[in-house]
Every structure is written in C-alpha cells, then in structure tokens.
C-alpha positions as CSV (number, residue, x, y, z in Angstrom):
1,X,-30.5,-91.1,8.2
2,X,-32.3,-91.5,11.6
3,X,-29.5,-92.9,14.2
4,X,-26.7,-90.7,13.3
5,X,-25.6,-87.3,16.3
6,X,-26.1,-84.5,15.8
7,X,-24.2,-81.9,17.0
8,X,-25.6,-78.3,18.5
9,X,-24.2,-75.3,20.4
10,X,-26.1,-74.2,23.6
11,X,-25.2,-71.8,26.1
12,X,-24.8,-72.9,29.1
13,X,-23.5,-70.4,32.1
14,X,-22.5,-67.8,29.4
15,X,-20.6,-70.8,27.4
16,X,-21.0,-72.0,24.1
17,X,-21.2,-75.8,24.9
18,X,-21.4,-78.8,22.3
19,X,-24.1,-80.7,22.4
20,X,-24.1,-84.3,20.3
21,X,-27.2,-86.1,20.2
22,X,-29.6,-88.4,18.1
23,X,-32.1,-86.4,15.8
24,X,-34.9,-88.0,17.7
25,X,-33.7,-86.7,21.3
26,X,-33.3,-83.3,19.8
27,X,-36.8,-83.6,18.3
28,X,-38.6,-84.6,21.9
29,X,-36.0,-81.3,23.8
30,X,-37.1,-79.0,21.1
31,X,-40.7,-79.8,21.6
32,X,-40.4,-80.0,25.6
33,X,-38.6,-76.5,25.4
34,X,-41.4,-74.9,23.4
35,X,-43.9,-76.4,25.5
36,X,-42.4,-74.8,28.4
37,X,-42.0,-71.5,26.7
38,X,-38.2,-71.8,26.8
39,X,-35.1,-72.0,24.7
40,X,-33.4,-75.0,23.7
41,X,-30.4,-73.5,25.9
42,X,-32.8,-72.6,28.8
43,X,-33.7,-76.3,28.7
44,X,-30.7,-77.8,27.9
45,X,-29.3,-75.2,31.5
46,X,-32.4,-76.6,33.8
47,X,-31.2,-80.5,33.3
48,X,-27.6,-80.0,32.9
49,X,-29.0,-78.0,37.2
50,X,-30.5,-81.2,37.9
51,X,-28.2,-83.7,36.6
52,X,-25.8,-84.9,39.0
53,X,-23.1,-86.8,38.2
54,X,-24.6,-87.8,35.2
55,X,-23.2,-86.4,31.5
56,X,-25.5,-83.7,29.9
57,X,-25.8,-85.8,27.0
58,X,-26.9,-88.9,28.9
59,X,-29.3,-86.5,31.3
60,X,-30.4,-84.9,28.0
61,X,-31.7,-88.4,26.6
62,X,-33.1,-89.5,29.9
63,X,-34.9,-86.3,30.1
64,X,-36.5,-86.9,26.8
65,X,-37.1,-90.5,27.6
66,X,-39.4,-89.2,30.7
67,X,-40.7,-86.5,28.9
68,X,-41.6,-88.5,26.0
C-alpha cells in the first residue's frame, strides 16, 4: 500500500542510522544515488552534510522533491 514508511538502515559517520520514509521518496533516493554512482548511504551522508537544522528525514524528502 503506497503511503505507508518504510524503514531502512544507512550508515551514516560509521553508524547504523534508521531511516523511515514513504516508498515513493525511497524510490526517487535510490534512483538519484545510482545516477550519481553512489550508495544509498553515500547519498543519504551528502544531505544529512548539507542539511542544516533540518531532520534527515525531512532533508531526505525535500531532496527528492528537487531532485524529482
């Protein structure tokens, strides 16, 4: 059922980190990360750098919004 988080590991720093999300964002990060010949985690680490004050999960859908 599209709507519903789901929830991923990444590492982050050398830390497993919990990641929930809609399947929709994930689908736009995984697609941006291969695109950039990264990991999910190397993407996930470059906007969690940039984000400010912002929560990952937030900077992760705004991310996907832009990239989208």
């Amino acid at each position: 059922m599209a709507g519903l988080l789901q929830k991923r590991s990444v590492n982050l720093a050398g830390h497993a980190t919990s990641l929930a999300l809609e399947p929709e964002f994930w689908a736009v990060l995984d697609a941006a990360a291969a695109a950039d010949g990264l990991s999910l985690s190397g993407l996930v680490a470059r906007i969690d750098e940039a984000r400010g004050e912002r929560p990952l999960a937030s900077a992760c859908r705004v991310f996907a919004l832009e990239r989208k």
